[in-house]
C-alpha positions as CSV (number, residue, x, y, z in Angstrom):
1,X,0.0,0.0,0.0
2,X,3.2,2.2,0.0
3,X,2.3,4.7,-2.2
4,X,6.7,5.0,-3.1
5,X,6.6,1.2,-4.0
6,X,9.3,-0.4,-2.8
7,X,8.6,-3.6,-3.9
8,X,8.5,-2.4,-7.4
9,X,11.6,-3.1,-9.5
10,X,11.9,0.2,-11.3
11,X,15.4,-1.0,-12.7
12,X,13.6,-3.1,-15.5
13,X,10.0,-2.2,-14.9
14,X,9.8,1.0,-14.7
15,X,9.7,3.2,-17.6
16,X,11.9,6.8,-17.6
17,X,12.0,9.6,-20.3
18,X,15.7,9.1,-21.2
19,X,16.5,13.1,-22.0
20,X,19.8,13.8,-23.3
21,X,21.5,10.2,-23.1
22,X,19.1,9.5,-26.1
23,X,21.4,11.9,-27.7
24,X,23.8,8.9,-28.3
25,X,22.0,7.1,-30.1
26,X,21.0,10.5,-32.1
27,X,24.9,11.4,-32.7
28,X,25.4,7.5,-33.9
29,X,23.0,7.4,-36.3
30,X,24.1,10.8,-37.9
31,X,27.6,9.5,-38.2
32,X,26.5,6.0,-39.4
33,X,24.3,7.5,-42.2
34,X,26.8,9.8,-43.5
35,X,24.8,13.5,-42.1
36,X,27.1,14.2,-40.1
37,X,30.8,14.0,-39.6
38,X,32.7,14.5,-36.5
39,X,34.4,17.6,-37.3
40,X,31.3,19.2,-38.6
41,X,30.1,22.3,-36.6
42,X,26.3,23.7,-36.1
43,X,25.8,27.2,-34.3
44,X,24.1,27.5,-31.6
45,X,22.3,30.6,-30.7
46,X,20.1,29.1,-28.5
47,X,16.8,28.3,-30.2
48,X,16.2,26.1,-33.4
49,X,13.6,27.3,-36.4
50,X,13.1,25.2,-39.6
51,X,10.7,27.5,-42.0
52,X,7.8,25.5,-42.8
53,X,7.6,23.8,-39.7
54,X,4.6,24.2,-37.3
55,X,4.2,23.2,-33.3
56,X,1.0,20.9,-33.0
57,X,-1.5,23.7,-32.1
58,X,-0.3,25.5,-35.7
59,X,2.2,28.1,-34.0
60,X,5.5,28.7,-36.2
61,X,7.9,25.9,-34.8
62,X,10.2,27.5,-32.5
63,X,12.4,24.9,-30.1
64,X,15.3,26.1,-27.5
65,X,18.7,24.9,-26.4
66,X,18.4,24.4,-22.3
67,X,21.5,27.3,-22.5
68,X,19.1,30.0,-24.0
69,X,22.4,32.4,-24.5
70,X,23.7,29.4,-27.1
71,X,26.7,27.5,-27.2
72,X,28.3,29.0,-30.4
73,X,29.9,26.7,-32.7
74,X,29.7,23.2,-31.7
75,X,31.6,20.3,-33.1
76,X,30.5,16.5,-32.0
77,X,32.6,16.2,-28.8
78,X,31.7,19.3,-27.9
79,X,28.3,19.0,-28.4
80,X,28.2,16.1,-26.2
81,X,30.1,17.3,-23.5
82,X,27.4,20.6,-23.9
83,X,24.9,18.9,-24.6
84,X,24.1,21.1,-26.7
85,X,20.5,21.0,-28.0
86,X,20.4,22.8,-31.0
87,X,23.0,20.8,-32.2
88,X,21.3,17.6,-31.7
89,X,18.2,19.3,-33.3
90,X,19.6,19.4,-36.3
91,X,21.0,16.3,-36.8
92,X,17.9,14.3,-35.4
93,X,16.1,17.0,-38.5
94,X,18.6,15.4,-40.9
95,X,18.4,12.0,-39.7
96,X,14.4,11.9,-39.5
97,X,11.9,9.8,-37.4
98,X,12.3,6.4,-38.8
99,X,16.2,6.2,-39.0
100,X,15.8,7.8,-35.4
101,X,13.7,4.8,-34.5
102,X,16.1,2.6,-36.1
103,X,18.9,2.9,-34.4
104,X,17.1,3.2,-31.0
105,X,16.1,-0.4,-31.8
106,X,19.2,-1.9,-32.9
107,X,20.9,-0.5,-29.3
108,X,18.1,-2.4,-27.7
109,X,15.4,0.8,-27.0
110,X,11.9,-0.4,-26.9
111,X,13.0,-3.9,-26.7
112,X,13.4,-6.5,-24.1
113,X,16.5,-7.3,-22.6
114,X,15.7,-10.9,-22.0
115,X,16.8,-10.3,-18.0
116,X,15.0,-13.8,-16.1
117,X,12.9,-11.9,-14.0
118,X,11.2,-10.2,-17.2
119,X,11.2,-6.5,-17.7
120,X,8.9,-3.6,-19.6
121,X,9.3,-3.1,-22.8
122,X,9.1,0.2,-23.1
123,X,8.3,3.0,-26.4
124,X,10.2,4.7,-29.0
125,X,9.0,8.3,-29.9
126,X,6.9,8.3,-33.5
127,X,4.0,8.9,-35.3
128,X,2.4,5.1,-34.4
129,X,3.6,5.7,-30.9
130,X,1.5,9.3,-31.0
131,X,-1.5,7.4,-32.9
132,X,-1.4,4.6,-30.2
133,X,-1.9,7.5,-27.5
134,X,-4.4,9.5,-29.0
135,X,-2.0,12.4,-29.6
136,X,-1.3,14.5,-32.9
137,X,2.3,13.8,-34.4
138,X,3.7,17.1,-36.1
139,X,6.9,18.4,-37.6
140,X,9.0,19.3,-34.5
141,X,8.3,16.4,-32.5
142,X,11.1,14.5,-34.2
143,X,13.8,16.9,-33.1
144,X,12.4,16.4,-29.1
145,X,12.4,13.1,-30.2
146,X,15.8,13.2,-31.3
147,X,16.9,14.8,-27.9
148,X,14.8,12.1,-25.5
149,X,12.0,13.9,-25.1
150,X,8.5,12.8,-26.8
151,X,7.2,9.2,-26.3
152,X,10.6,7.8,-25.6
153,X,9.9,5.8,-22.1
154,X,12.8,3.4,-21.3
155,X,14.0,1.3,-18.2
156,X,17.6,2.0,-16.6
157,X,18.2,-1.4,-17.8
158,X,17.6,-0.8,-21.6
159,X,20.0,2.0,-20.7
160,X,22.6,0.5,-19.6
161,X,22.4,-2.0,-22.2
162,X,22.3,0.6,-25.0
163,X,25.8,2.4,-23.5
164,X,27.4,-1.7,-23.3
165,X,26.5,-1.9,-27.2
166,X,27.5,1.5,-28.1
167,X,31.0,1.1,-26.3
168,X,31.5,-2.1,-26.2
169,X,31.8,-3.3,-30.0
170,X,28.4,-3.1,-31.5
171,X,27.0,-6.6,-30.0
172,X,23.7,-6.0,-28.3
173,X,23.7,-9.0,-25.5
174,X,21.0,-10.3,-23.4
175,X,21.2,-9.2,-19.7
176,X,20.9,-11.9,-16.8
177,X,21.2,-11.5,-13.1
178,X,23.3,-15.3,-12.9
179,X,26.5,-16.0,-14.2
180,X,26.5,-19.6,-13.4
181,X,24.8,-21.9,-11.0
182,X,27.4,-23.9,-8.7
183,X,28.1,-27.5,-10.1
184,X,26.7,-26.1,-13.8
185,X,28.8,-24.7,-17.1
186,X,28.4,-20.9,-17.3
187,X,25.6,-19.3,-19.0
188,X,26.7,-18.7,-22.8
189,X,26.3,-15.2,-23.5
190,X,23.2,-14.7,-26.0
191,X,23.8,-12.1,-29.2
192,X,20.5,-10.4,-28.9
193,X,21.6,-8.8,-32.5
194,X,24.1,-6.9,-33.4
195,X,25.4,-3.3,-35.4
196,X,28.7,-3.1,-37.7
197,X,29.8,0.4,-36.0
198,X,33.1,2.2,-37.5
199,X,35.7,2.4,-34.4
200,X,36.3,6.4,-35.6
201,X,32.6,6.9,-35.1
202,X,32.3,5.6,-31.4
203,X,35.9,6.9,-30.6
204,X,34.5,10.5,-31.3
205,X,31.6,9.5,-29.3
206,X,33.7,8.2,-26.2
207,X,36.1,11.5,-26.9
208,X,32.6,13.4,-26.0
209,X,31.7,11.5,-23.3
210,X,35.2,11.9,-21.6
211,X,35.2,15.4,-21.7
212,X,31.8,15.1,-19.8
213,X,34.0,13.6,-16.7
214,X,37.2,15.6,-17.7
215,X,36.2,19.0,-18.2
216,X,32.1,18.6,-18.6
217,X,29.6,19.0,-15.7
218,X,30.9,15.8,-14.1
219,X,34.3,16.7,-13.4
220,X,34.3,17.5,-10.0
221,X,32.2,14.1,-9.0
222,X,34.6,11.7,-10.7
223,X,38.1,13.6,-10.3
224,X,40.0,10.6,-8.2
225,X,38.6,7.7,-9.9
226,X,40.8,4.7,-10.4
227,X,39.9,5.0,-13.7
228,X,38.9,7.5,-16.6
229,X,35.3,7.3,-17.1
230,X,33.2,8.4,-20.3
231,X,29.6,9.7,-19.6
232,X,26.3,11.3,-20.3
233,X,23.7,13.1,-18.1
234,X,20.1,14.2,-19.0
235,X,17.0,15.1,-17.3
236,X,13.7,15.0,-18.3
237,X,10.3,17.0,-17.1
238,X,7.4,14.9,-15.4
239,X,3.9,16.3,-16.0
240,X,2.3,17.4,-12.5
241,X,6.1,17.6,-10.8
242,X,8.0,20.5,-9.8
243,X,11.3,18.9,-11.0
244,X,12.3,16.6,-13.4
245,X,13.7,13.2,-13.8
246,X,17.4,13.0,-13.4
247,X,19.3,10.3,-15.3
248,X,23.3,9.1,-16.2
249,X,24.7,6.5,-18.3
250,X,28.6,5.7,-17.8
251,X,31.2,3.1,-19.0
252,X,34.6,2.5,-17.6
253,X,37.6,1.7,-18.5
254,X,37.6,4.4,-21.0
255,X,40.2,2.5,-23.7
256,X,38.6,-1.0,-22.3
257,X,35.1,-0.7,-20.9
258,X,34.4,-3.6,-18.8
259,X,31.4,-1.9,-17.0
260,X,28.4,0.5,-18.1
261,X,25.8,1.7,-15.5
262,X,22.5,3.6,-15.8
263,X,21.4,6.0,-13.0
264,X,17.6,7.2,-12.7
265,X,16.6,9.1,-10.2
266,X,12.8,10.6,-10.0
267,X,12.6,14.1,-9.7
268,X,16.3,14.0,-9.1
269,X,16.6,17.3,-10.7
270,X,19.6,17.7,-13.4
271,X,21.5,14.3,-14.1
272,X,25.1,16.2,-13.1
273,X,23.4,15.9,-9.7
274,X,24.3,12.0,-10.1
275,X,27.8,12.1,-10.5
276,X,28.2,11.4,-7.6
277,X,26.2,8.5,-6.7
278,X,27.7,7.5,-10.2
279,X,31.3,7.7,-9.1
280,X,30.8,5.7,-5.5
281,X,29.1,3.1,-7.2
282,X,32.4,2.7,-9.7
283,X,34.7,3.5,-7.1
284,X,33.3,0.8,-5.1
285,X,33.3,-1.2,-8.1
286,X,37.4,-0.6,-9.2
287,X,38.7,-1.3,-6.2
């Protein structure tokens, strides 16, 4: 009767706006389809017009970069690190809904992860998604799509398992809680599909998400590691709460990831507030 629910396992049940880690898969897909390449640059002055476009009550489309002054000129890395949303605007623009939806699928978005104690599925922003809720799809909503907003509900698990892929070669595998059961073989690790990604692609990637943890909004938190640490933060509004989700996905080694983790926490405010929950956990983890 606890209205918190804490026998609820929001890990792989619950469902989470992912905010700007969705960017990842954004930035790979713009890379992997040849929009975007990444030295490329993209000004940002702080809001994002494309003429033509309209919001879904017929206003002149019109969407904002969280730092309404602008960035300036943003390359990938930078971007990342930034997080930049006019940047990833434009790329999601270029990109467009279904290769959006793509690539969220092949990094295992939407899908289940095939953990033993089942999980929740989840949905990928787009116009069936929208049709399926009984809402209007319009112009604009693939670039807050394209920067986690939307439809895009997701457990921590799927994100976890989307940084592992991206990072860890392009193999998508199924999670489990047991390794082995004593007297028994291993479990064989299941291929739950798999993406041919070019090493420059996710190396610029990773170079983004380092400065994140070098320089970025996470340095302070995870200065003293054992290890260098690439990451991504994002936060997401809740309708009827003050403050919005916070969430963080990290991998560490850097040059040999063994580990990637997904932090959620509700109304946790900005997900830089995580680093440090982030960092204990790996620090705990390293040594």
């Amino acid at each position: 009767a606890d209205p918190l629910k804490p026998l609820f396992n929001r890990a792989t049940s619950e469902l989470y706006s992912p905010g700007s880690t969705f960017k990842l898969v954004t930035a790979i897909a713009g890379l992997m389809e040849g929009i975007i390449d990444p030295s490329d640059t993209i000004f940002c002055g702080g809001s994002y017009t494309v003429e033509g476009w309209t919001m879904g009550d017929g206003r002149p489309f019109r969407a904002y970069c969280h730092q309404r002054s602008g960035h300036g000129t943003e390359n990938l890395v930078k971007a990342i690190k930034d997080s930049c949303n006019v940047y990833f605007y434009d790329v999601g623009r270029r990109v467009g809904i279904e290769k959006l939806n793509e690539y969220a699928k092949m990094f295992g978005l939407g899908q289940h992860t095939g953990i033993e104690t089942g999980d929740a599925e989840g949905t990928i922003a787009g116009p069936e998604t929208s049709k399926a809720n009984n809402q209007a799809w319009y112009d604009g909503a693939t670039l807050y799509a394209a920067i986690g907003q939307e439809n895009n509900r997701f457990t921590p698990l799927q994100l976890a398992q989307m940084t592992a892929t991206l990072v860890g070669g392009g193999t998508r595998w199924q999670a489990h809680l047991l390794h082995r059961v004593e007297g028994e073989p291993p479990r064989e690790k299941v291929s739950q599909g798999s993406i041919t990604l070019s090493p420059e692609n996710v190396a610029a990637i990773k170079e983004g998400m380092l400065a994140v943890t070098q320089s970025g909004s996470l340095a302070g938190a995870f200065r003293g590691l054992p290890v260098p640490v690439g990451a991504k933060t994002g936060s997401a509004q809740v309708a009827g709460a003050e403050t919005s989700n916070a969430a963080l996905v990290c991998f560490a080694p850097y040059e040999q990831p063994r580990i990637a983790l997904a932090l959620v926490v509700e109304q946790g405010g900005s997900g830089a507030a995580l680093g440090e929950v982030a960092a204990s956990v790996l620090q705990q983890y390293f040594s």
